[in-house]
C-alpha positions, 0 to 999 in steps of 0.5 A: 756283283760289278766291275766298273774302273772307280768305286767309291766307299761311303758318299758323305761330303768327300766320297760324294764329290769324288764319285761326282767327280770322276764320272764327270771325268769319264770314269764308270764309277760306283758308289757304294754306301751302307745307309739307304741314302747318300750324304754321310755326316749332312744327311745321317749325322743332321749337321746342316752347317756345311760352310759356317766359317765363311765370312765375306773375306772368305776365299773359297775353294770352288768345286761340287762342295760350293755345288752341294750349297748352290744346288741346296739353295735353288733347290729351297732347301736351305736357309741362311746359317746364323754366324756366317755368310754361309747358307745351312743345309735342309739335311733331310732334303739333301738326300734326295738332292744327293740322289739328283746329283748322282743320277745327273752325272752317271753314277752308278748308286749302291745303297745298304751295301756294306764295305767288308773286305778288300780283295788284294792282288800283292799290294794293290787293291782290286776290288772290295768284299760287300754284305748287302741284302743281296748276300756276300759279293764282291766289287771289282775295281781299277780303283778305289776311293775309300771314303769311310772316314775311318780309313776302313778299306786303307786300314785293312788292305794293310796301309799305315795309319796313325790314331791318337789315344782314345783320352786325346781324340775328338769326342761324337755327337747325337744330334737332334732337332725340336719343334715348338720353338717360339722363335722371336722369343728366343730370338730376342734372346739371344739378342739381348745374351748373344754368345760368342767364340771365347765362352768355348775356345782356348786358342784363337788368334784374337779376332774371333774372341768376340765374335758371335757364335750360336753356343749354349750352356747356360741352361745345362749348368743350371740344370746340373746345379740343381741335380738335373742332370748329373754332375758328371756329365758336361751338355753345351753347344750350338744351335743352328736354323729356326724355322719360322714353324718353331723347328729347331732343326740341328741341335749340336749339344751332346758332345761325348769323349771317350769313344772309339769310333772303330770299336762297335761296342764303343758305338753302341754305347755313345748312341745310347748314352747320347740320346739320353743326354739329348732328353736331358738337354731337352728338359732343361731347354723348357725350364730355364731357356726362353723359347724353348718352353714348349719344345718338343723331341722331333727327331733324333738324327739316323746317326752318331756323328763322328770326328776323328779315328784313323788317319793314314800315314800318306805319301805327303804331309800336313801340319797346324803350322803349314796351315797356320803359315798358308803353306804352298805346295807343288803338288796342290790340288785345292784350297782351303781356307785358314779355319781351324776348329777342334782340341779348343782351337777356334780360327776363323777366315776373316781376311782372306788367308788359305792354305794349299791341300797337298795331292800326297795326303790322299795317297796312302803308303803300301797300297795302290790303286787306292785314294782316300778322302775325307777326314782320315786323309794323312797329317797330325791332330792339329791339321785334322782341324781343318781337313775333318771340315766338310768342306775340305772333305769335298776338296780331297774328295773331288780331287780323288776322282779326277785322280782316280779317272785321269790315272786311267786315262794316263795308264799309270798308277795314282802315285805316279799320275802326272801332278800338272795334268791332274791340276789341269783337270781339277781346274777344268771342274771348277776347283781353285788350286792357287 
C-alpha cells in the first residue's frame, strides 16, 4: 500500500501526539487507525475528562496532550471539568479536531485500516501487514510506533511483555451519555450530598480524602436492594459535563472485571453486558436521583473503554515507588505530574510534586526499529496508574515521534539515539523534561 519513514499504529491520545510529533520533526509519517476516526479512548471510549487530576498546584508536562485541550478550548468544543481546573473535552467534536491536527502537520491519515501482522527482517521490524476494505496489504516502514495500547505490533514482532492475572487486572467501562437531565436540580443536589475520594479510594495520602469527587453510588444500591438490579452486579462511578440542554455527556458507571481485553470473545461479552448494565443504571437514575427524572438513553459510546492488558518488559523501568518519590531519570523525556488512579489508589497533584518518564520505557526488548506508546509502555501494576493516564500517554507518545525522526536523522537506531540531542528536540516541541 505505502512506504513512509514513521508509521504510527492507533491515534488514541499517545499514537496522536506521536504521529504529530514526528511530522512536526520532518519525518513522512502515516498513521494508521482501525476506526473511521482519530482519537482512541477520547473519541470511541467517550471519556471527556482528559486532565481532571489538575489542580492549581498542578505542574504539567507541556507539549501536543496540553494542545489537544487548548486546541478544544478555542475551538468551543469543551467545558470546564467538575473537580478540577482542568477543561472536559466534547468528545465527539474532537474528532474532527483531531482531523485538522493531522492534516495541519502533514500527517498522512489512514482510517478503518487494520493492524495484522508485523513484516520482520530478523529483529527489526520493517513494516506491518493491514486488512482494510482495500483488501490484505502492507505498510513498510523505518519505523514503527505501536500505539494499539495492548502492545499488539510489540506482542506479535516477539517483544517481551508482562500481563497481570486476568483476577488482578483493571476492569473496562461502556460509557454513555443522556439527555433530559434537569441540571439545577441535580445540581443543588449534589450541592447539598457532594461526594468525595474516600466513598471509592483505599490509598490515598490524606488529602485527597475530602476532597470532591463527581461519584455515585447511591442509587444503584438502592436499586439492588430493592431487586432492581441484580445482586451480583456492582453500578458506581462518575459523572462528569452537564450541558445546560439537560445532556449528561459521559457517564463513567459500569465498571466490569474479568475481561481479557486480547481475548475477542472476552470483548464481545463485556460490550454486551455493559450496555445492559448501562439500561440498568438508567433506570435506577430516574427513580431514586434528582434530575434524572426524565433522562433518556443518548448514546452509548462507539467503544469499550479499556484499562489495562499487556505492557512491555522495556529497555528501563518504572515503579509506584519512584513515582511516589518524584524519580529522576538521566534519560527523562517528559514529566508527569505525582497522580496516580487505579487498584483503590487515589493521588492527586495538589502541591506540585512530578515524576521524570524515563526514554527506556517506550523501548521494547528484542526488537528494533520499534517504539511503543501509551498504556502498554514498560513498569509494574502500580505505575501503570500514572502512565495509563491520558495525559502521560500523549508524553510517551510525543516523545515516540521525536525519537522515532530524530533516530533517522542521526542514522542510528532508537535504542542507540543520542538521549541529550533527543531532549533538545523534545524541548523544541514544547515538552517539559526537568
Amino acid at each position: 500500500m505505502a512506504e513512509t519513514e514513521v508509521l504510527v499504529v492507533g491515534s488514541g491520545p499517545g499514537g496522536l501526539a506521536a504521529a504529530l510529533a514526528a511530522a512536526r520533526q520532518g519525518a513522512d509519517t502515516i498513521l494508521m487507525e482501525r476506526f473511521g476516526c482519530f482519537g482512541g479512548n477520547i473519541t470511541q471510549a467517550g471519556v471527556e475528562t482528559i486532565a481532571w487530576y489538575r489542580h492549581p498546584q498542578t505542574i504539567e508536562a507541556g507539549g501536543i496532550g496540553m494542545e489537544f485541550e487548548r486546541r478544544a478550548v478555542q475551538m468551543d468544543a469543551a467545558a470546564p471539568e467538575v473537580q478540577s481546573t482542568s477543561h472536559a473535552l466534547n468528545t465527539e467534536m474532537f474528532k474532527y479536531i483531531a482531523d485538522r491536527l493531522v492534516i495541519e502537520s502533514a500527517v498522512c491519515p489512514l482510517l478503518h485500516c487494520s493492524f495484522v501482522e508485523p513484516v520482520m527482517d530478523g529483529a527489526k521490524i520493517v513494516g506491518v501487514i493491514t486488512e482494510s476494505k482495500s483488501g490484505r496489504q502492507a505498510v513498510l516502514a523505518r519505523r514503527i510506533v505501536d500505539a494499539t495500547g495492548d502492545a499488539d505490533v510489540a506482542a506479535r514482532a516477539g517483544a517481551p511483555y508482562t500481563i497481570a492475572p486476568l483476577a488482578d487486572r483493571l476492569g473496562v467501562t461502556v460509557t454513555f451519555a443522556c439527555s433530559g437531565v434537569d441540571k439545577n436540580r441535580f445540581m443543588e443536589h449534589v450541592a447539598a450530598q457532594p461526594g468525595s475520594y474516600k466513598q471509592w479510594a483505599t490509598d490515598t495520602t490524606g488529602k485527597e480524602n475530602d476532597m470532591f469527587s463527581p461519584y455515585i453510588a447511591a442509587p444503584f444500591q438502592k436499586a439492588k436492594a430493592a431487586g432492581e438490579i441484580p445482586a451480583d452486579i456492582e453500578i458506581a462511578g462518575t459523572w462528569s459535563t452537564i450541558s445546560d440542554g439537560g445532556e449528561a455527556s459521559c457517564l463513567n458507571l459500569v465498571y466490569m472485571q474479568g475481561c481479557d481485553c486480547t481475548d475477542v470473545r472476552d470483548l464481545t461479552r463485556a460490550e454486551m453486558d455493559g450496555r445492559q448494565q448501562a439500561i440498568w443504571a438508567i433506570r435506577a437514575l430516574n427513580k431514586y436521583l434528582p434530575g434524572f427524572e426524565k433522562a433518556r438513553l443518548r448514546n452509548f459510546c462507539a467503544n469499550l473503554g479499556t484499562r489495562e492488558s499487556r505492557k512491555i518488559i522495556g529497555r528501563g523501568s518504572l515503579n509506584g515507588a519512584q513515582i511516589r518519590s518524584q524519580a529522576r531519570f538521566e534519560d527523562a523525556i517528559g514529566i508527569f505530574p505525582e497522580f496516580l488512579d487505579a487498584y483503590g489508589i487515589v493521588i492527586l497533584p495538589t502541591t506540585g510534586r512530578y515524576f521524570q518518564v524515563p526514554y527506556g520505557i517506550i523501548l521494547p526488548q528484542k526488537v528494533e526499529n520499534l517504539l511503543v506508546a501509551g498504556r502498554a509502555v514498560g513498569g509494574d501494576q502500580e505505575s501503570h496508574a500514572a502512565t495509563r493516564q491520558m495525559m502521560c500517554c500523549a508524553v510517551t507518545g510525543q516523545a515516540a515521534g521525536v525519537a522515532a525522526a530524530v533516530s533517522l536523522q542521526e542514522k542510528t537506531t532508537a535504542a542507540e539515539v543520542d538521549i541529550k540531542k533527543l531532549q533538545a528536540q523534545i524541548r523544541k516541541q514544547g515538552v517539559r523534561i526537568d
